[in-house]
C-alpha positions in Angstrom: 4.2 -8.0 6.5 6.2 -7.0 9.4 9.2 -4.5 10.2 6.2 -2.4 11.8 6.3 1.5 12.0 4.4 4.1 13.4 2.0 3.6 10.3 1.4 -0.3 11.3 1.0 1.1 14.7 -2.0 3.5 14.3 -3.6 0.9 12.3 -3.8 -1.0 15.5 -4.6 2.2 17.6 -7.4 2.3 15.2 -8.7 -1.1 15.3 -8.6 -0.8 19.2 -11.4 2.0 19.3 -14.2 -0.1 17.6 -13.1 -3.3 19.1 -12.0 -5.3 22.5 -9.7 -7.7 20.6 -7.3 -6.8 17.9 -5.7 -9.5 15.8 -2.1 -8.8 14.0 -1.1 -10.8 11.2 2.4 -11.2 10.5 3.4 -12.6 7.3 5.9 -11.6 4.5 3.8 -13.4 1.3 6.1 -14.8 -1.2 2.9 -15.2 -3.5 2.4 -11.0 -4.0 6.4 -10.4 -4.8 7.0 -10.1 -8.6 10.8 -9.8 -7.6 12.3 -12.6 -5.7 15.8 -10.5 -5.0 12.6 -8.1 -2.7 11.2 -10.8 -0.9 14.8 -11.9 0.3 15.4 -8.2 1.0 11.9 -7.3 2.8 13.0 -6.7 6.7 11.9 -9.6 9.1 11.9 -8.2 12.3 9.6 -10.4 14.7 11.2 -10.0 17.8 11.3 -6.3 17.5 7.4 -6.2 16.3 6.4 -8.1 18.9 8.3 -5.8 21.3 6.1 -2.4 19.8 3.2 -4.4 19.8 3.7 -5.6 23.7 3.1 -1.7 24.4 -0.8 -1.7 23.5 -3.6 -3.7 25.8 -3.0 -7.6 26.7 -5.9 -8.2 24.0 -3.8 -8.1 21.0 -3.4 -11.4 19.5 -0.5 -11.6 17.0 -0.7 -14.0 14.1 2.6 -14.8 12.7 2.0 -17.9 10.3 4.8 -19.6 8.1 4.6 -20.5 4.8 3.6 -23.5 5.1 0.9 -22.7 7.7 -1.1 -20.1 4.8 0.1 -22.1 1.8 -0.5 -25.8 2.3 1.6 -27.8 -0.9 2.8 -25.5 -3.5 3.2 -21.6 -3.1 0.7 -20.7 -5.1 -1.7 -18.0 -5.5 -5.5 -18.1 -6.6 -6.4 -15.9 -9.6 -8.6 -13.1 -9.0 -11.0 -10.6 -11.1 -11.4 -7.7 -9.3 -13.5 -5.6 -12.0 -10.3 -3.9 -13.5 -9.1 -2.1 -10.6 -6.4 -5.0 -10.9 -5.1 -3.9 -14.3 -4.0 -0.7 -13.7 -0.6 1.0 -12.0 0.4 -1.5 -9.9 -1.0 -4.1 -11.5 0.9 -3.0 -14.5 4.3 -3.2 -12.9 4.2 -6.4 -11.3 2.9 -9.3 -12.3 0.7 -11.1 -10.6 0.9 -9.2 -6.9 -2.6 -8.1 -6.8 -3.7 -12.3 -7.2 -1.1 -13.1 -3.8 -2.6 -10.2 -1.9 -6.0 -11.3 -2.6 -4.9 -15.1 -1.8 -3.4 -14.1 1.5 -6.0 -11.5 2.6 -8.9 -14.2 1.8 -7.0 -17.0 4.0 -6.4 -14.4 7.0 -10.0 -13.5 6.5 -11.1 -17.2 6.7 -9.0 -18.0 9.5 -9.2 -15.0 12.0 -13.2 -14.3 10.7 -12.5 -10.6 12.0 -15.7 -8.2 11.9 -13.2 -5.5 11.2 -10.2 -5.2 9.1 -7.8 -2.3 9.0 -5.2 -0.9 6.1 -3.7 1.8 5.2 -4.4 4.3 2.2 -0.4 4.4 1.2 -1.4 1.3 -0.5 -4.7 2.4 -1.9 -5.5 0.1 -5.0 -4.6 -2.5 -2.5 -7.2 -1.3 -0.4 -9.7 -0.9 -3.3 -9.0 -4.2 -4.0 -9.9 -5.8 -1.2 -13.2 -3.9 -0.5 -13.8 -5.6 -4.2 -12.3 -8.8 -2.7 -14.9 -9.1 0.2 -17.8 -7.9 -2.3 -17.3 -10.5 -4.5 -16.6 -13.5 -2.4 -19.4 -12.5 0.3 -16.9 -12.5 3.2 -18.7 -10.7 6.6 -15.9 -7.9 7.4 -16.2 -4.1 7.5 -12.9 -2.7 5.3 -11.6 0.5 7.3 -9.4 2.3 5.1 -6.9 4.5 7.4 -5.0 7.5 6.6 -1.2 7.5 5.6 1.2 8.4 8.2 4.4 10.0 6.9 8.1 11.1 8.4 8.7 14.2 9.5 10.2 14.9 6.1 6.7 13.7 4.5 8.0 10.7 3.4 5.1 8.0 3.6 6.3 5.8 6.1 7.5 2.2 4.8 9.1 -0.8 6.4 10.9 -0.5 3.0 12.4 3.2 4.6 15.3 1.4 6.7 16.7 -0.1 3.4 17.4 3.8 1.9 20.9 5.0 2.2 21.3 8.4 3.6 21.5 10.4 0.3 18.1 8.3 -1.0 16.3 9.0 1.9 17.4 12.5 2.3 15.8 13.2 -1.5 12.9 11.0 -0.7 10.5 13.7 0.3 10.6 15.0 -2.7 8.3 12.3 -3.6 5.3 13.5 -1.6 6.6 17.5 -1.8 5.7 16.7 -5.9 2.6 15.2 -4.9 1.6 18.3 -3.1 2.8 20.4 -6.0 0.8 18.1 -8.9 -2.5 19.1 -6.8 -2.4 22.3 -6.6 -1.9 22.4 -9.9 -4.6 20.0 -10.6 -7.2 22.9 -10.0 -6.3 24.6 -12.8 -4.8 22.3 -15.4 -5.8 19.2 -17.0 -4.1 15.7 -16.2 -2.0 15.3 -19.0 -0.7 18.6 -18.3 -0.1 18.0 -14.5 1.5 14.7 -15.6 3.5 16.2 -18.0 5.0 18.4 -15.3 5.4 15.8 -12.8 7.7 13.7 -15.4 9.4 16.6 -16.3 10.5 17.3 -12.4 12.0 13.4 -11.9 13.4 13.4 -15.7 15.9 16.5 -13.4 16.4 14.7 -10.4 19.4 13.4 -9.8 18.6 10.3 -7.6 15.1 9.6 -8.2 13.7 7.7 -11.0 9.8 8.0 -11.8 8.1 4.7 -12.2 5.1 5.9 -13.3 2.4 9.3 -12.3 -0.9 8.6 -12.8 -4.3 10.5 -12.1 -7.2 8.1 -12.1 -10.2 8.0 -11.1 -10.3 7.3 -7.1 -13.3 4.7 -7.6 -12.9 2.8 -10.5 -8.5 3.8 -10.6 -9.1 5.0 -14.2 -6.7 7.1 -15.7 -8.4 10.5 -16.0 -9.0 11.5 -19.8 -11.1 14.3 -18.8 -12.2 16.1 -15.4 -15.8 16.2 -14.1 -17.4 17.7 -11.1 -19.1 14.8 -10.0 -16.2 12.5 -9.7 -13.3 12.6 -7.2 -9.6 11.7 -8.5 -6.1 10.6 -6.7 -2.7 10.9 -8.0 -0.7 7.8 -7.6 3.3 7.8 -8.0 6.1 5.1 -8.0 9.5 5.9 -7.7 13.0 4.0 -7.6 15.5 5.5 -5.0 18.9 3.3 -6.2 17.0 -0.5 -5.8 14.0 0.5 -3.6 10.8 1.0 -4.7 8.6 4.0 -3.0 5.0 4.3 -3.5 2.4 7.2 -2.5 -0.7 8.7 -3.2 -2.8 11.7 -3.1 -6.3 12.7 -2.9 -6.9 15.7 -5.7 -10.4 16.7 -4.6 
């Protein structure tokens, strides 16, 4: 959606090893914003993306639609059944947000017809989603899910990051450093113990308000009732820091 970072950037570094043309879509989607105050907030920064992007090879095409380009008449998104994986964390937060990310990613999809599509794991129900997205509607594109790139500080990076005053983003790491923490612990205790802990850690902090901690199933986004060997889990986390909303993730096993 723009105000691209170093974690938008090795998305395209990415793309560019499988591929002699690499498309970048542009587009800040009114449809997958539950909170209109957000959307007026989100950074638009086109000049300066196109400026980061002008760095990488003279086959990058960038895609930077309006509204009324994606959305012909009223701004309104398709409804989607993705199975479930909808229905939980995210989906239980905002309304509607997983239906405008699957109406924008299917019209970029049908317009650009890419053989390869590239996003990040920070938002990994998204990305779940739209692996179910392409299942289910047949569309010919491999989803590449990429690692999360994070600060320094291990803050995952966001375009949402600029927007934190100096005090919020100096206690955002604590985010991910509780992440880390939750599984390590994870080895030896059960999730509703784990989760317990993690609630108890931002129930102390000062700035940071807990959203929701979740350990679900990494396949089907479950919430883990009991541990198996066979399955693989991921912690997800949503946080407040004053107005902004920070999200993350972690694989347990």
């Amino acid at each position: 959606m723009g105000a691209l970072h170093e974690g938008h950037l090795s998305l395209v570094k990415e793309a560019f090893i499988k591929n002699d043309i690499v498309v970048v879509s542009i587009f800040v989607n009114p449809t997958q914003f539950d909170n209109q105050e957000d959307l007026k907030k989100y950074p638009r920064t086109l000049e300066a993306d196109t400026k980061l992007l002008a760095n990488f090879s003279k086959n990058i095409i960038i895609y930077a639609p309006t509204v009324k380009d994606i959305y012909e008449g009223d701004t309104i998104s398709e409804n989607f059944y993705f199975d479930g994986l909808e229905f939980e964390m995210e989906g239980k937060f905002r309304a509607g947000h997983f239906n405008g990310v699957g109406t924008i990613v299917k019209r970029l999809f049908e317009i650009v017809t890419p053989d390869y599509a590239y996003f990040g794991k920070k938002d990994y129900q998204q990305l779940m989603i739209i692996k179910k997205l392409v299942e289910k509607h047949q569309i010919p594109v491999n989803i590449i899910g990429c690692n999360i790139h994070r600060e320094q500080s291990g803050l995952a990076m966001s375009s949402r990051n600029v927007r934190l005053k100096e005090d919020y983003k100096q206690a955002a790491p604590f985010i991910y450093k509780t992440l880390k923490t939750a599984k390590k612990k994870f080895g030896t205790k059960s999730a509703n113990k784990v989760t317990e802990w993690v609630e108890n850690e931002f129930a102390n902090h000062k700035l940071l308000t807990l959203e929701y901690f979740i350990i679900s199933d990494a396949k089907t986004l479950k919430p883990v009732k009991r541990k198996t060997k066979k399955k693989t889990y991921r912690a997800f986390i949503a946080v407040y820091a004053d107005d902004i909303r920070l999200i993350d993730n972690i694989a347990l096993n």
